[in-house]
N, C-alpha and C positions, 0 to 999 in steps of 0.2 A: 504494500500500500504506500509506502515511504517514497517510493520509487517511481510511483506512479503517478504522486505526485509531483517530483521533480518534472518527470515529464512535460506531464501535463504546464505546470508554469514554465519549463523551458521551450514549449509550444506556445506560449500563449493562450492555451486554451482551456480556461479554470472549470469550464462545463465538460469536458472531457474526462477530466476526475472521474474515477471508478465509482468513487462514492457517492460523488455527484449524478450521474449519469444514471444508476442504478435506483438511488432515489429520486428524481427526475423521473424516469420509468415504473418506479411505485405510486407515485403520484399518476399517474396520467391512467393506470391499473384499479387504481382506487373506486369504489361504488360509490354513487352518491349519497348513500345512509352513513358510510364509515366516513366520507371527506366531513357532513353536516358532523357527523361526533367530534371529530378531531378541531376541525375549527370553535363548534363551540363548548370542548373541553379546555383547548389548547390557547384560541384567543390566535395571536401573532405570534406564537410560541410552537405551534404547529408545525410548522421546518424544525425547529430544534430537537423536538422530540422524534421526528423522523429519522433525522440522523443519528440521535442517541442511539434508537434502536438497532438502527444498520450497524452501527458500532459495537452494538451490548452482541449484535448474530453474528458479525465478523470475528468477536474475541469468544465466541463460543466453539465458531468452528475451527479456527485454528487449529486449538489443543486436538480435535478428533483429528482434524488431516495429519497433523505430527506423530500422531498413536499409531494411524494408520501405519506412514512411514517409517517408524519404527517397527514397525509387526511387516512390512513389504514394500521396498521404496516405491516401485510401480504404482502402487494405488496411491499413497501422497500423494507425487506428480500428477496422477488423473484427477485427484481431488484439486489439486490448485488449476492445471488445466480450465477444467469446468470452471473457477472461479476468473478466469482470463475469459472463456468463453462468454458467458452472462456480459462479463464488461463491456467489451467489446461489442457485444449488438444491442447495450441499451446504447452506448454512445452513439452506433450509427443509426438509431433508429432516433435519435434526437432529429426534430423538424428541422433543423439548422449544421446538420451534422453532414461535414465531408468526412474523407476518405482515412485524411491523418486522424481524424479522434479515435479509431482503432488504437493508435500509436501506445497510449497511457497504458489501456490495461492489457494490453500482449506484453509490452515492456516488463510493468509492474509482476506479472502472472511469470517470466523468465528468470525474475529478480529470485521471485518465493521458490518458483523449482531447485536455484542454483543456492537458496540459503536450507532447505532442505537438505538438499546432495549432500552439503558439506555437515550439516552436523549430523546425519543419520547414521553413521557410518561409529562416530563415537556415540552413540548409545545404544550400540548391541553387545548384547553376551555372547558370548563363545566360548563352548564347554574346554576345557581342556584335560589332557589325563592328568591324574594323580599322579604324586609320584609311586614307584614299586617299590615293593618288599617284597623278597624272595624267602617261602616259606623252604628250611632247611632239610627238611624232612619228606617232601612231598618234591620241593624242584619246581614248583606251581612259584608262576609272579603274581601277585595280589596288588590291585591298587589301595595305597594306606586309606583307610578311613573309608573303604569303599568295598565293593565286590569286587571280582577278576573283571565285569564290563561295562563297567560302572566310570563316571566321570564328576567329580566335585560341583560343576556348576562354578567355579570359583575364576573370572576372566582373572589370562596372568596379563603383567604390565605391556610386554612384550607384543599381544595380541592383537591391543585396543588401541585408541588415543588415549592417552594420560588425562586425566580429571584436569589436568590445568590448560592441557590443549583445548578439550572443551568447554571449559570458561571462558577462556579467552575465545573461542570461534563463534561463542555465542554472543560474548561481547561485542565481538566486530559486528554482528548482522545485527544485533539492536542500534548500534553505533551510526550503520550503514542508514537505517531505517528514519530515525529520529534526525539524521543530519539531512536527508532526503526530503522526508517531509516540510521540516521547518524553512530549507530552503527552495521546494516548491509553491508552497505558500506565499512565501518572499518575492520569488518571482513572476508571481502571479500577481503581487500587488503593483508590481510595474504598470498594471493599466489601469490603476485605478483614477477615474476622472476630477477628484475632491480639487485641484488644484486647477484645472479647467474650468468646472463648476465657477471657483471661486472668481475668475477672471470673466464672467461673462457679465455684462452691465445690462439690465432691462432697461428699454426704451419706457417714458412714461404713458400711460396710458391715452390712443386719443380721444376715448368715452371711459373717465373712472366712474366707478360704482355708486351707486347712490348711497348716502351718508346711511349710516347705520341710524335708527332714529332711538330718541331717549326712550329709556326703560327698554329698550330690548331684552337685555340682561336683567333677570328677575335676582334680586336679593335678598338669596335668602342662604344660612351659610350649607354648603355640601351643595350648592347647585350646579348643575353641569354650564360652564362657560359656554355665550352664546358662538363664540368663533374658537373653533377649537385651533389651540395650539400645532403648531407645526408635528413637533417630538411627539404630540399625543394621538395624531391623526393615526386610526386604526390601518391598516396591512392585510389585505390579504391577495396572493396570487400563489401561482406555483413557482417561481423562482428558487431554484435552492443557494443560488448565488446569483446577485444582484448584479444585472447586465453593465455595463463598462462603456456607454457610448459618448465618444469625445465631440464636443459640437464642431469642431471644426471638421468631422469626417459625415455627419450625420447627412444624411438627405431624405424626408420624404419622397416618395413615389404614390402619384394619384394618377389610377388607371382603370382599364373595365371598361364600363358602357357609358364611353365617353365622348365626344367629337374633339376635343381635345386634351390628352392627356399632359398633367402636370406634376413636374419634378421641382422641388424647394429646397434649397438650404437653410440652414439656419442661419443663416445672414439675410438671405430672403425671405424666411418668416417674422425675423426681429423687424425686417422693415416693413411691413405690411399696418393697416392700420388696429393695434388692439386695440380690446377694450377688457375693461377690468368689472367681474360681479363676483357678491356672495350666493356660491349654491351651495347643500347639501350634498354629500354623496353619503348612498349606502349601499352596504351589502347583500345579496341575496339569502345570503348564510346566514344574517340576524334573526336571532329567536326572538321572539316576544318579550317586551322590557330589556331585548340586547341592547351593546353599546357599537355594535360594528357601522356606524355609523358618525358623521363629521361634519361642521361645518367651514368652511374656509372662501379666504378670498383668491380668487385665478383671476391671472391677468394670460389672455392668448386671442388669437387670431379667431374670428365668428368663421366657420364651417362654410356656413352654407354658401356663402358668396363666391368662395373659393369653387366648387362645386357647379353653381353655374355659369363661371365663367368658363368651366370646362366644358359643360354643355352636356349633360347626362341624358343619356336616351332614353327612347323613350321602353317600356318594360322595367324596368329596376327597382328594385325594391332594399334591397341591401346594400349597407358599406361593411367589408368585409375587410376590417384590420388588423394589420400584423406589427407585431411588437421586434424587436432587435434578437430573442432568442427564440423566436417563433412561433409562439403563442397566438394564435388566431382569435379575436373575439368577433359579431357578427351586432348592426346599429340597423335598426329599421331605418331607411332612408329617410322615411315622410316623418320622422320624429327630428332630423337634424334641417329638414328644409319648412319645416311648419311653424317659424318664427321666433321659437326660442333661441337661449344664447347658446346653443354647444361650440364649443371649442377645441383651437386644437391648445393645448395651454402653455406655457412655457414657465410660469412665475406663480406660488404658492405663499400667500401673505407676506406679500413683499419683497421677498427673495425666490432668485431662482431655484425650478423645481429639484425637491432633494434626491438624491441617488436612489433611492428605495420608493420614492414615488411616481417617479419616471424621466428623470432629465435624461435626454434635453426637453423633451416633449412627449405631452400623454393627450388622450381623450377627454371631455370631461362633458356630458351631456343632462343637462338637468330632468330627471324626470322619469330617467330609465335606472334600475337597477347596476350597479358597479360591471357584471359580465357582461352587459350589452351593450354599453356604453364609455368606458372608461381603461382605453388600453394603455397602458405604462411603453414605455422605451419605443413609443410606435414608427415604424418605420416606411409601412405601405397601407397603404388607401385603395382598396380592388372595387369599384362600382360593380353590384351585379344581381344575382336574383337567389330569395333562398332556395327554391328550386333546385339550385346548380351547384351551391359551394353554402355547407354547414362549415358552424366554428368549432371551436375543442370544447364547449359545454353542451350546444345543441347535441352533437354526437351524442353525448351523455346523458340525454334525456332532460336536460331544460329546457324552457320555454323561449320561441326565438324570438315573441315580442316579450318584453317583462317591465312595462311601467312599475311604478313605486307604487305599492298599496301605502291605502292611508293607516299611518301609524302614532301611536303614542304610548307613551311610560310614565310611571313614575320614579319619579329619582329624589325624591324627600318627600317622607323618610324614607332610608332604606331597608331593606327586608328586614323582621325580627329584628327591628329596632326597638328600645324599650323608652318609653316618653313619660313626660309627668304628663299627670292630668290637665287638664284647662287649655288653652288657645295653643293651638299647634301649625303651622306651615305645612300646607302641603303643596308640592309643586313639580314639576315635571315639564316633557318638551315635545312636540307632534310634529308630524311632517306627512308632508303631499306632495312633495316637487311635482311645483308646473302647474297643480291644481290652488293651492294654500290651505292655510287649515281656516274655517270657516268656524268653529264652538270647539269648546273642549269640555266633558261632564264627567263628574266624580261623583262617586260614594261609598257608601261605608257600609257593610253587612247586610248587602244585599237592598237596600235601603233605596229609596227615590235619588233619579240622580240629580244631582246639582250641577248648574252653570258652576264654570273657574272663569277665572280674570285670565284676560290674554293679553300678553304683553305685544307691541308691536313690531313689525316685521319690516324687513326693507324691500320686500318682493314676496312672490307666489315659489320662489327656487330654495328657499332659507325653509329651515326648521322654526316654530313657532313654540317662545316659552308660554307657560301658564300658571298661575297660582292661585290657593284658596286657604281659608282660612277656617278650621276646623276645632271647635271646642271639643275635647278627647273627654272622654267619661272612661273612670277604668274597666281593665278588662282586655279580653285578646281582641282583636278586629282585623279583617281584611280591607285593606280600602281598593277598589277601582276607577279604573280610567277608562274612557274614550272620544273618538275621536270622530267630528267631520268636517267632511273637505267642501270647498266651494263650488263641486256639483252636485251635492248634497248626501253626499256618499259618508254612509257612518260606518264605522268597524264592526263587525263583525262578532258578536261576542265566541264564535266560535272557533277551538285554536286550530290552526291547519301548520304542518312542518314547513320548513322553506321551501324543500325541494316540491313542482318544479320551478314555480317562480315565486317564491316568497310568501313570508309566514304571516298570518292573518291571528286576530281575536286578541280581548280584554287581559292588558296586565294587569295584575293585581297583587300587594304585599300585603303581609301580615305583620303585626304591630302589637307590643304589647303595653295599654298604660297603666301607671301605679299611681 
């Protein structure tokens, strides 16, 4: 593995990693019931624990293929083989994968055969004779301590390598392993873009956002900030490693069903005219009362113009975008040309977009769920029909249109929290991108619902705070929420999973007062 990653970062190619590539390949393997667990076990934590895992079965099977090897070299080397093999065709079956990402794990899988060879050889036994006694009376040679055909089991020094030659040859292939690794790694960060990033200047906007209006921000303490911070904006995609793309090399490609197909730099996007809005993005993956969800300010170029200046023909129904490591997601067309702001975006509350959120540029379309609308590191623009070309969720059984259902939580108080009696805050945040939230209603044990106070909003793209004020009487209580939108659309008291397009029904905590 040490080795393989050397490669791999002496290629340049950190997705070629064995481990990478393999988890990359479980990921893409994954059912939609186990991906819904692990995200909402995992949170953004979900890569990590993936790899732990490949890591926790890589250091289980080791010790067997070494037992093996030791009990018959042949079958160790077929065992590592087979671990060469598997690499090798998740990496070429990566959507972005040439010829050399084989390189890492056939390398890596030669390294293990040749650190095998060498130490199997010092950890066998080999019986030897005894030494004889000649019994005097008989003329018969006896091995001591044994019968006439009999062998002690006792390797002599002679036979073997010496306990020190095998410390030491094991030393060296840990040695070999850990200086490999660390300096694949190493080399690997060679493309890291943080200092590119850092050097890019956003133009100001030629339509900034409209001002946030007072009280947006409901005050009240534990409430969820109305513009979420940069560090806290939730994550989720399949990336096992965060794509590397330097904007001086970047280039969209917008092509398909087009009369004229267009190719952009990022020097020709920077100069185009932005504009800067606060929208929502969420996830599809969000449970009910989940937090996979955000609000932020993008500053990027409006879609649609771009679009018909190309001249889209006529049939189309889809924009079918591809990211830098080949991630396909799929945009209803008549959602990015039916007048809202979808973007291509470049700039994330005022600095440019972060490495992990897609710089140089992402998607960002108000109104659709984050898989349909919202590709990180995107690189091509295919106009075309879904008819013709599904993306890597549709394949899996999503939904190829997936607007945002209307959603709300509470997030004060939180679950089994314990309160005093008498006046209590209660408050939370709903959303509809594209629609707005129209009322928000609460209550308590099943109880009449009550109007909440709604804080105001700077558009129908934003999430919408709400608060009320609740005299607590002791005792346990569940309180509820929900939500309607401004086409009169109420939630749903009943819960539906995410998959295939997103989870429906009333959240609700429980609370205990004294």
């Amino acid at each position: 593995m040490g080795v393989a990653e050397l490669a791999a970062g002496a290629l340049g190619r950190a997705s070629s990693s064995p481990l990478l590539a393999v988890g990359a390949g479980f990921i893409d393997l994954t059912p939609a019931w186990l991906k819904e667990f692990a995200v909402r076990r995992f949170g953004s934590n979900d890569k990590t624990v993936l790899l732990i895992g490949l890591g926790t079965g890589i250091a289980v099977a080791a010790p067997a293929i070494g037992l093996l090897g030791r009990h018959r070299l042949a079958w160790g080397l077929i065992g590592l083989a087979a671990f060469g093999v598997v690499g090798v065709v998740a990496a070429l079956t990566r959507p972005v994968a040439e010829p050399l990402d084989a390189v890492p794990a056939a390398v890596g899988a030669l390294a293990g055969m040749a650190a095998l060879t060498l130490l199997t050889p010092g950890t066998r036994r080999r019986p030897t004779p005894a030494p004889v006694s000649r019994d005097a009376a008989h003329g018969t040679a006896t091995p001591a301590g044994g019968d006439a055909t009999g062998a002690t089991g006792v390797p002599a020094a002679g036979a073997e390598i010496g306990r020190r030659r095998v410390l030491l040859t094991g030393a060296g292939v840990i040695g070999v392993a850990a200086v490999s690794g660390v300096s694949g790694r190493a080399l690997v960060r060679r493309g890291d873009v943080s200092s590119a990033r850092a050097d890019v200047r956003l133009p100001r906007p030629a339509v900034p956002a409209p001002p946030v209006p007072a009280g947006a921000q409901v005050r009240v303490p534990g409430m969820t900030p109305f513009r979420t911070s940069t560090s806290d904006f939730y994550r989720v995609d399949t990336a096992l490693v965060l794509p590397q793309v330097d904007p001086r090399d970047w280039t969209l490609r917008i092509h398909g069903m087009l009369a004229r197909p267009v190719e952009l730099t990022f020097d020709d996007l920077l100069r185009l005219a932005l504009i800067e809005r606060d929208i929502t993005v969420s996830c599809v993956s969000n449970q009910v009362g989940g937090d996979l969800a955000g609000n932020a300010r993008w500053l990027g170029a409006p879609l649609a113009p771009l679009l018909r200046r190309a001249g889209v023909r006529p049939g189309a129904d889809q924009i079918l975008s591809r990211s830098s490591d080949g991630m396909a997601l799929s945009t209803p067309l008549e959602t990015v040309l039916d007048g809202r702001d979808a973007l291509l975006a470049v700039g994330m509350n005022g600095e440019p977009l972060p490495i992990a959120h897609g710089f140089p540029a992402r998607m960002v379309v108000p109104g659709l769920y984050g898989y349909v609308s919202a590709t990180k590191w995107v690189v091509d623009l295919k106009i075309t029909r879904f008819a013709t070309d599904q993306a890597y969720w549709t394949k899996r059984g999503y939904a190829e249109r997936a607007p945002v259902k209307t959603f709300s939580r509470i997030d004060v108080p939180k679950p089994f929290a314990r309160l005093r009696a008498g006046p209590v805050a209660v408050a939370g945040t709903a959303w509809a991108q594209h629609r707005g939230i129209d009322a928000v209603e609460w209550q308590v044990d099943g109880g009449p619902w009550r109007p909440a106070r709604l804080a105001p909003a700077p558009g129908i793209d934003t999430w919408r705070q709400w608060v009320a004020e609740w005299d607590a009487a002791p005792g346990s209580h569940t309180l509820r929420v929900r939500a309607t939108d401004r086409t009169g659309t109420t939630q749903p008291e009943r819960r539906s999973p995410p998959f295939p397009d997103g989870a429906t029904g009333w959240h609700s905590v429980v609370v205990t007062v004294t």
